[in-house]
N, C-alpha and C positions, 0 to 999 in steps of 0.2 A: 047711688047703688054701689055695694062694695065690690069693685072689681079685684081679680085674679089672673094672673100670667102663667103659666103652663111653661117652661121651658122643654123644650123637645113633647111639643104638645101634642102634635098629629101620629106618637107611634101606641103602643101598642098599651102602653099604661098612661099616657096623659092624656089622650084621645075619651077614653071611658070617663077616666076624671072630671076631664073636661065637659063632658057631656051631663054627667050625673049633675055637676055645680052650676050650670048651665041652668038647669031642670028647677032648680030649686031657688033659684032669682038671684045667683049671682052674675055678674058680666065677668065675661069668661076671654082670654086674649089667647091663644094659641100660638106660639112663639117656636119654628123648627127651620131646618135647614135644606130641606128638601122642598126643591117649588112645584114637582107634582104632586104630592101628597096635599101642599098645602091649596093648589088647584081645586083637585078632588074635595078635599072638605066644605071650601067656600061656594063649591056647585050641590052641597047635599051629599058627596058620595061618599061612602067610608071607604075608603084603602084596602082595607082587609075585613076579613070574614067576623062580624060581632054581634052575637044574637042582641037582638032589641035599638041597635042602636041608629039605625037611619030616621026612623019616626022622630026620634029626640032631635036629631041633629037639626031636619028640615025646619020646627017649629021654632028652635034656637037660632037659625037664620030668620026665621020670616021675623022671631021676635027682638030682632037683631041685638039678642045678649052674647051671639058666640060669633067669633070671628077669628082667621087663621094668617099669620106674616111670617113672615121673613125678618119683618123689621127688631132686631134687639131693642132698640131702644123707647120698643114699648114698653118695656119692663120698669121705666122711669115714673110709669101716668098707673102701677098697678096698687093697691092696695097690701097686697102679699102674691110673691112671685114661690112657683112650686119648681124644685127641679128634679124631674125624673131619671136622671144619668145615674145608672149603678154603677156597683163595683163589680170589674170580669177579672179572672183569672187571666195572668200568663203563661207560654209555653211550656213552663217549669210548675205552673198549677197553684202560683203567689197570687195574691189580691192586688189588682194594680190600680192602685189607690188615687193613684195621677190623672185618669180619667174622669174622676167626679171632679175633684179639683181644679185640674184644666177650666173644667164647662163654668164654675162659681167664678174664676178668675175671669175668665173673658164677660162675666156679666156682674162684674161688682165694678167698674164706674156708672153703672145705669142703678144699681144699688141704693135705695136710703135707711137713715138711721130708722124713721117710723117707720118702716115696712116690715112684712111678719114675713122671711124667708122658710120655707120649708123644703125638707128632703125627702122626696117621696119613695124611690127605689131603695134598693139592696145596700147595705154599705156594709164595709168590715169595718166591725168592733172599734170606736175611736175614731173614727172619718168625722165624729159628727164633732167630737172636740175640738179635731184641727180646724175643721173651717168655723166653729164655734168663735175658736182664736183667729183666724185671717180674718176675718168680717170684723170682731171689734177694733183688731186695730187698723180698718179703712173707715169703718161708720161709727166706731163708738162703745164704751160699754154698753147701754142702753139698747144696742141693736136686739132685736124679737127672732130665735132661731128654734125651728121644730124639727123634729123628724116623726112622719107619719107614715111609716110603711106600708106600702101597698099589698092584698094576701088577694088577689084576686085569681081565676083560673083563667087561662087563657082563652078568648072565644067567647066568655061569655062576663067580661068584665062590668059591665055596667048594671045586669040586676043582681051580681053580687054585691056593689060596693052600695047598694042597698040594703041590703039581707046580714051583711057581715061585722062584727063590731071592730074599729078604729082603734088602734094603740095608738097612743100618744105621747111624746116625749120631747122637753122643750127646757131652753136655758133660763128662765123666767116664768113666776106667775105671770106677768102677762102675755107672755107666747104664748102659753100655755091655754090661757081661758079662750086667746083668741082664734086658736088653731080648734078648741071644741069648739067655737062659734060655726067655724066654718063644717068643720065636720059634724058637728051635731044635726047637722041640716039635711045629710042623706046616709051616716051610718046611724042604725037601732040603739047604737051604745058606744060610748068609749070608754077606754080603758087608759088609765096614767100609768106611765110607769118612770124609769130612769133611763138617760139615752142609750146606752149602753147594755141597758136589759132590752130595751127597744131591737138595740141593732143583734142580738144576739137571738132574741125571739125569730126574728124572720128568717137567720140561719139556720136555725134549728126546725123550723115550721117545714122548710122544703127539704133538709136532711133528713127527717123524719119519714117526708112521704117516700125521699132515692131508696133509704134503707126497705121500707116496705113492698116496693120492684124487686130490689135485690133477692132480698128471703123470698119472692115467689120464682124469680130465674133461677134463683139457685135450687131452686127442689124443681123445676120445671125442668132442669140439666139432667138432674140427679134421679129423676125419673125416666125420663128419656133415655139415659144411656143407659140404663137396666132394662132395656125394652118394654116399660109401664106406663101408663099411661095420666099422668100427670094432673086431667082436667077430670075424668073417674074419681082421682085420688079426692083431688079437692072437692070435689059437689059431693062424696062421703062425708070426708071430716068437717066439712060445715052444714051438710041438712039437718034443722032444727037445732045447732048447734051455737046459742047466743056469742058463746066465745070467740066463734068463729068467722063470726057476721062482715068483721072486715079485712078480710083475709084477701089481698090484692091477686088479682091474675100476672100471669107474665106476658112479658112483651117487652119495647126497646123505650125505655126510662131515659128519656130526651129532651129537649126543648131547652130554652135559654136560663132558665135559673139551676135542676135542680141538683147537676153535676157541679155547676160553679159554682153554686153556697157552700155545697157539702166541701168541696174541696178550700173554701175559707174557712169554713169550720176549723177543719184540718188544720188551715195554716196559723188560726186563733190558737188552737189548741197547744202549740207547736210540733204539728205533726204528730201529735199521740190518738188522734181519732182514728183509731184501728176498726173501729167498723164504718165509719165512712170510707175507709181507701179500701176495705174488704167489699163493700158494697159499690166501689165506681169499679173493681176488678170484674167483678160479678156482670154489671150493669154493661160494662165498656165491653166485655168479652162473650155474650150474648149474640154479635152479631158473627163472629168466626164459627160459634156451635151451629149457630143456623143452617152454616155453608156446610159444614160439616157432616149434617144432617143431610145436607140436599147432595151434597157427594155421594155418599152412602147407598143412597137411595138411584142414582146415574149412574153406578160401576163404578167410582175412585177416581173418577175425572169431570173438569170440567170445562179442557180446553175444546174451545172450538165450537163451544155450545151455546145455544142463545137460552140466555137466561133474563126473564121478567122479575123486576121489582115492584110489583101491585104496590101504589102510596108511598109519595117518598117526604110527607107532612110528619112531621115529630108527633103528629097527635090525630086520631080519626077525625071525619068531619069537617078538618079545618086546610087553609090554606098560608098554615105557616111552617116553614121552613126550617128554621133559627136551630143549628145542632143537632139535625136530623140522624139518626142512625142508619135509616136505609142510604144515606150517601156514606156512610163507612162499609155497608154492603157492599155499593156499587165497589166501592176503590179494592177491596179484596177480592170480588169477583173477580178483577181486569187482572188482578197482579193471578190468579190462577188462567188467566189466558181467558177467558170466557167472553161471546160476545154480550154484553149487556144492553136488554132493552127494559124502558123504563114510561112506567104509567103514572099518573096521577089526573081525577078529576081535575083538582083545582088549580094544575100548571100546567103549560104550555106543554104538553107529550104526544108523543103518536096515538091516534086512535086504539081505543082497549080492543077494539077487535085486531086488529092487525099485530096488534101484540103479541095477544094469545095466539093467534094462528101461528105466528113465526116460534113460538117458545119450547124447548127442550125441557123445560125446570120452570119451577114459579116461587119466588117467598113472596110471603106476603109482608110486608112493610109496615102499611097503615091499613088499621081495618076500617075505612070506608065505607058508608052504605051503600055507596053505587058499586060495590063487589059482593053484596047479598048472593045477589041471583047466580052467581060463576061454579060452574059446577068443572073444576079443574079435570082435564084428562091427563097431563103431563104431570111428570111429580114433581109434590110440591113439598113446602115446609110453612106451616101458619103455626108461630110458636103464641097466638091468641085465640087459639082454639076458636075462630069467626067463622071456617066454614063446616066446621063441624058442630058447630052449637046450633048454625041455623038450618044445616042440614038435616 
């Protein structure tokens, strides 16, 4: 059986990987540094919130093709080892290219010449060459190096990486054939390209969608402060209107990739991406208007007041975290003196009732289905128009 190593297996993109490759009869090794996470998987449980994916897991265990360590130097016994460590941005908003690299160096003595290394996450432009270069000269010209980006949504990774076709991009025909082997097995299609068209595609894939928040907060501002009504506007210009069809709502344009691509993009570009930095201005400043709003709306103050963050998840529905905006809410709240309480279904917070009871002000943060039914008496600001659309 062809086995697979997962390098940072149990999080949030190797865990679906994992699971889908599983599915489809590969033996699957989950390889992370965290021993609860890797607990939780080897008992059945997923970690985090993943539509579809505990059914898969459990039968992956009983069919004991999937299994989760600690141990690196499983990586020696894999057929082809994946590593899902992207590139993040630093404080200055550079691509910090040392962390992919880091992880490939601490796992190239477990490394062999036959094995088909791939890079699954994000990388900027050219990551794939250099470690292209460190790997041959540890194991050889002949070493097999891919890169297969991941395009998955967060939450519901695993019946997408069904549904969605595969770019692929390798140093070799035979990397190449044998990374469609592997992927041809649970994407509908893949697509070849050059690595570097590779690493650029997935740049641009999730710039694309930052820019597409952007242009809705930015007329969701731009209405608002002309006292208009923003969500009017847009369910005119787009009823029956094909052109209009995917015309994004606003709201706070968050979560772990699609500020830090766009801002590689950037740094690719060499800072000439004038609408990426106009769209993380947009994007990043979204949550000051909010307050501003809710000022407005309280007299011009907001010391002293208990102010509720409904959802403080980067995305509805979900229980992840990862560049949340309502924690930039929170910290601008405090620096305006306010006292801040804070809800979310999916984390440890005070009861929603007790929330609302004590609350002077409300944003709403993440539109959550368990805040359908909140019919707010205190003022609020919901720049996703969620309790006015179900109201």
């Amino acid at each position: 059986m062809y086995k697979i190593g997962i390098v940072g297996g149990c999080g949030h993109v190797g865990l679906p990987l994992g699971l889908a490759l599983a599915s489809r009869g590969f033996e699957v090794c989950l390889i992370d540094i965290n021993d609860e996470v890797i607990a939780k998987v080897n008992r059945g449980e997923i970690p985090f919130k993943e539509s579809g994916a505990e059914p898969i897991l459990r039968k992956a265990l009983d069919d004991k093709v999937l299994s989760a360590t600690k141990d690196m130097a499983k990586a020696s016994f894999m057929n082809a080892v994946v590593f899902v460590t992207g590139t993040p941005v630093d404080e200055h908003l550079n691509p910090r290219i040392s962390d992919v690299l880091n992880v490939v160096r601490l796992y190239e003595p477990y490394l062999k010449k036959e094995q088909l290394v791939i890079l699954r996450s994000t990388i900027f432009p050219g990551v794939f060459d250099v470690v292209d270069r460190m790997l041959q000269k540890s194991l050889g010209e002949e070493m097999k190096l891919a890169f297969c980006p991941e395009r998955i949504v967060q939450g519901k990774g695993v019946e997408e990486i069904f549904s969605l076709p595969q770019i692929i991009a390798a140093n070799s025909e035979a990397a190449r054939k044998e990374a469609e082997n592997i992927f041809g097995k649970v994407a509908p299609k893949t697509i070849f390209v050059e690595p570097k068209e590779a690493e650029l595609a997935k740049l641009m894939t999730n710039s694309w969608r930052y820019l597409e928040f952007a242009i809705a907060n930015q007329f969701y501002m731009m209405a608002e402060e002309n006292g208009l009504d923003f969500y009017k506007i847009l369910s005119a210009l787009s009823e029956d209107y094909p052109r209009a069809r995917h015309f994004a709502r606003a709201g706070f344009a968050a979560g772990p990739c699609l500020f830090k691509d766009t801002m590689q993009l950037s740094a690719f570009s060499n800072n000439k991406f004038f609408l990426g930095q106009a769209g993380m201005l947009v994007n990043e400043g979204l949550p000051n208007f909010v307050i501003e709003r809710l000022e407005e709306k309280m007299g011009g103050c907001l010391k002293d007041k208990n102010i509720a963050i409904l959802g403080m998840t980067f995305k509805a529905n979900n229980d992840d975290t990862r560049e949340s905006l309502s924690f930039k809410v929170k910290k601008l709240l405090e620096f305006k003196m306010a006292n801040v309480l804070v809800h979310d279904p999916y984390l440890d917070t005070e009861a929603l009732d007790g929330v609302l009871a004590k609350a002077d002000g409300i944003i709403l943060g993440a539109p959550h289905d368990e805040y359908k039914d909140i019919k707010p008496s205190a003022p609020f600001v919901d720049c996703w128009n969620f309790w006015k659309s179900e109201q």
